[in-house]
N, C-alpha and C positions, 0 to 999 in steps of 0.2 A: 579784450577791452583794455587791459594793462597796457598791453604794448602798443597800441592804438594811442593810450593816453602819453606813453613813453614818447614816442615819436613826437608827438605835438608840440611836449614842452621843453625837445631836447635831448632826449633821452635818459636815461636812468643816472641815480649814483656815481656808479661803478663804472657804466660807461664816458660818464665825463671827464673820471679820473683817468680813465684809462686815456682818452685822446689828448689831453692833458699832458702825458709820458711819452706818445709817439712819438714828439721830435726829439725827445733822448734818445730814443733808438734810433731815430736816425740817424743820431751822433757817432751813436757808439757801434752802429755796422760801418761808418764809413771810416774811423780809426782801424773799425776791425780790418778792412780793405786794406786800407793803407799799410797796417802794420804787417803783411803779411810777405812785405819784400825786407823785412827785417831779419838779420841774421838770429839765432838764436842768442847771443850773445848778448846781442841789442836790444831783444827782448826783455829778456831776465834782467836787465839794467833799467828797465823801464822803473823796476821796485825803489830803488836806490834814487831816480831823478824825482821819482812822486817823494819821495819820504826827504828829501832836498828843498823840494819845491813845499812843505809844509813846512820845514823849519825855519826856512826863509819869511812865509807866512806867520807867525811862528813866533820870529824873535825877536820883537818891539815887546809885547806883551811879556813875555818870560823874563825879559831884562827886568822889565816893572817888577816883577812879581822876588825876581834876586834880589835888586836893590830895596824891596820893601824888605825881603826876610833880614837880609845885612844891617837895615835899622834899626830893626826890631831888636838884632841880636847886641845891637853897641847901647842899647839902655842897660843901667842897671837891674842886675836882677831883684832889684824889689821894689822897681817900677814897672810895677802888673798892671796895672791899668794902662799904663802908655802901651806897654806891649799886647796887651787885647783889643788896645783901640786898632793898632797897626794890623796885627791878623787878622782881624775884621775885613781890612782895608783888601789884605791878600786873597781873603776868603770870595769880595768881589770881583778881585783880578781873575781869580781860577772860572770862577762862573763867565766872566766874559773872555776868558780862554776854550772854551770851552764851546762856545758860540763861532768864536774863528774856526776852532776843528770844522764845526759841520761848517762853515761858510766853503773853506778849502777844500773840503772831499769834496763839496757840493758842485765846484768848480773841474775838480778830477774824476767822480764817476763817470766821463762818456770814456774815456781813455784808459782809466784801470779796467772798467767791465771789461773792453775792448780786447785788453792785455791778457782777463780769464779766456775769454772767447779764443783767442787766436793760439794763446796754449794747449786749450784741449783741443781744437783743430791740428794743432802738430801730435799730441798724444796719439789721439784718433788713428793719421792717417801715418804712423810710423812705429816700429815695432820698440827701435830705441832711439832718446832724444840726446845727443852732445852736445857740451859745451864746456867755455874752460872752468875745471874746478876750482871751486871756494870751500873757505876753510868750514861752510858748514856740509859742504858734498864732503869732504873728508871724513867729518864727525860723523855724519849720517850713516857714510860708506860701510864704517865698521859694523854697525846694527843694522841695516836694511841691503836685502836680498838683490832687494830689485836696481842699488845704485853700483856702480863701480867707478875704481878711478884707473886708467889707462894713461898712463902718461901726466900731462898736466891737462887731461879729458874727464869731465866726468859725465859716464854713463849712464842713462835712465832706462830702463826698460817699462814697457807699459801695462805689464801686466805684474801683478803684486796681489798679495793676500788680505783680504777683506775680511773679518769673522770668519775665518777657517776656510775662505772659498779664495778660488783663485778668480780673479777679477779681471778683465782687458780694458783697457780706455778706449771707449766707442765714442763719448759724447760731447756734442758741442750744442750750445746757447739756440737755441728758438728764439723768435720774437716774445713768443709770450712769456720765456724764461726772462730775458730781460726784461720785460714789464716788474714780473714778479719779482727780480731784484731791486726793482728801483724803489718799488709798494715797499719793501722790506728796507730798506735803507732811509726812507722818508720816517719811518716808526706806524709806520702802519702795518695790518692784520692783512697779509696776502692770501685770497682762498683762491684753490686751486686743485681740480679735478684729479684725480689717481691715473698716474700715465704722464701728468705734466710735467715731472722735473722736478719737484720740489728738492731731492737732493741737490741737483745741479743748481736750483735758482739759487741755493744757498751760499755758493762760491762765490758770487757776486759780491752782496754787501760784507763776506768777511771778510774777504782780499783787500777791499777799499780800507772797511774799518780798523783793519790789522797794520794798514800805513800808518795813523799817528801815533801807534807804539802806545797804544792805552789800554793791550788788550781786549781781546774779543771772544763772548762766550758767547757759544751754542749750544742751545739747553734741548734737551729731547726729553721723550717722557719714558724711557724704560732704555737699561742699560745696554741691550745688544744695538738699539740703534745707536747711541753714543759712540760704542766702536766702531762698528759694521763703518757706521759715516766720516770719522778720524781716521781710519783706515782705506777709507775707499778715497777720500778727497785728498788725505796728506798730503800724496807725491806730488798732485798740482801743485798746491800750496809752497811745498819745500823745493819743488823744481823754481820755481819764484824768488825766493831766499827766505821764505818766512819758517818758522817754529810750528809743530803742530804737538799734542797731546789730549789724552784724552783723562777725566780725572775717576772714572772708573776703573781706570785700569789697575787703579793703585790702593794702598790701604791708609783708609783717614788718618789724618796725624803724621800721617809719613812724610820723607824728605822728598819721597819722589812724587807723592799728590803735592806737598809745596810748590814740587819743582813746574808741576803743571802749570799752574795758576800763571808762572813769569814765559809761558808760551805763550806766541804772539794772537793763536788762533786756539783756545781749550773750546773741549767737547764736554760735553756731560750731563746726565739726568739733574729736571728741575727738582728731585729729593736731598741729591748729593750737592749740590752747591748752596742748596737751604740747610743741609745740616752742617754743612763745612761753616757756614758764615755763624752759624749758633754756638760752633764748639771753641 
């Protein structure tokens, strides 16, 4: 009788939203398409034109927002009131800064997804990935097993350690995986069947979100996932140029849980980012 009545009026919810998202996916398989005569180089550079293409978006506003702090700071300091009227003034520049972010990702999700998709499609189908190294493959090289630098090459291998397992990169993006990242990036609650992907749907909205350099947490609910998932997704991530860490890993108070926090993309249980913010 539901779906009787579903039908009639259009279908459900959930269904509307969904058909609502399908011509993002069509966006973002047909970048996928595209980008796939792309060199690897050209790829990886994709991060660098997105995170360009936001600053440019970007920098009307941020000038407002120097030139208000620059005013603020040529009053006398015991004209408090001038200078809280101005912060004020800043306080509503950041909030409609803020509103440009999601306008620009909004603009750049079918081509960043695109960018995830077509990575793990090279991971997938290649045992290692080249390209020419940057100074974070350098940095990386030294501490991770799975990167080397051969020349002015740096090397990926696709298999790496996950929570004490050895791990191979099999997977690439679904349709429904993409739905699931777009639910997730709109600020919506994606629910999604065991078997779906939920690890992978999650590569989506961080990759995007990790372009306006505002940081990006991933909260899980018990510490082995936090790793397990830092660990398992890093190397896409940092094959990309981006920063990953996880703030489990570390002991509260420390320089190296700090150091988490200014990583482009932190993992971590909803306890430990609730106690860190209290301490």
């Amino acid at each position: 009788m539901f779906g009787l009545l579903s039908k009639l009026f259009g279908g459900s919810k959930s269904e509307k939203d969904v058909k609502k998202i399908l011509p993002i996916v069509q966006q973002i398989n047909q970048h996928f398409t595209s980008f796939q005569s792309l060199t690897n180089d050209q790829l990886r550079n994709k991060t660098q034109e997105f995170r360009q293409r936001i600053r440019e978006h970007l920098s009307g506003i941020d000038e407002q927002i120097r030139a208000k702090n620059e005013e603020a700071e040529s009053l006398p300091a015991d004209d408090i009131s001038g200078r809280d009227a101005i912060y004020k003034e800043v306080d509503d520049l950041k909030k409609d800064r803020d509103k440009q972010i999601e306008e620009v990702l909004e603009k750049i999700l079918p081509e960043a997804f695109a960018v995830v998709k077509e990575t793990s499609r090279r991971f997938s189908q290649n045992s290692q990935v080249a390209s020419a190294a940057t100074a974070l493959d350098k940095e990386l090289a030294v501490k991770k097993n799975y990167i080397s630098i051969e020349g002015e090459q740096a090397i990926y291998n696709n298999s790496w350690e996950a929570a004490g397992n050895t791990v191979t990169w099999n997977m690439v993006h679904y349709d429904v995986q993409l739905i699931g990242g777009t639910v997730l990036h709109s600020g919506k609650i994606s629910e999604m069947a065991t078997g779906e992907g939920k690890t992978l749907v999650s590569t989506l909205p961080a990759y995007l979100n990790a372009l306006a350099g505002e940081g990006v947490h991933v909260v899980t609910v018990n510490d082995y996932l936090a790793r397990r998932d830092s660990e398992w997704n890093g190397p896409i991530f940092e094959w990309l140029g981006l920063t990953v860490d996880c703030i489990d890993k570390h002991q509260p108070n420390s320089d190296a849980r700090r150091k988490a926090y200014h990583a482009d993309i932190t993992y971590g249980t909803n306890n430990e980012f609730g106690f860190d913010y209290l301490r």
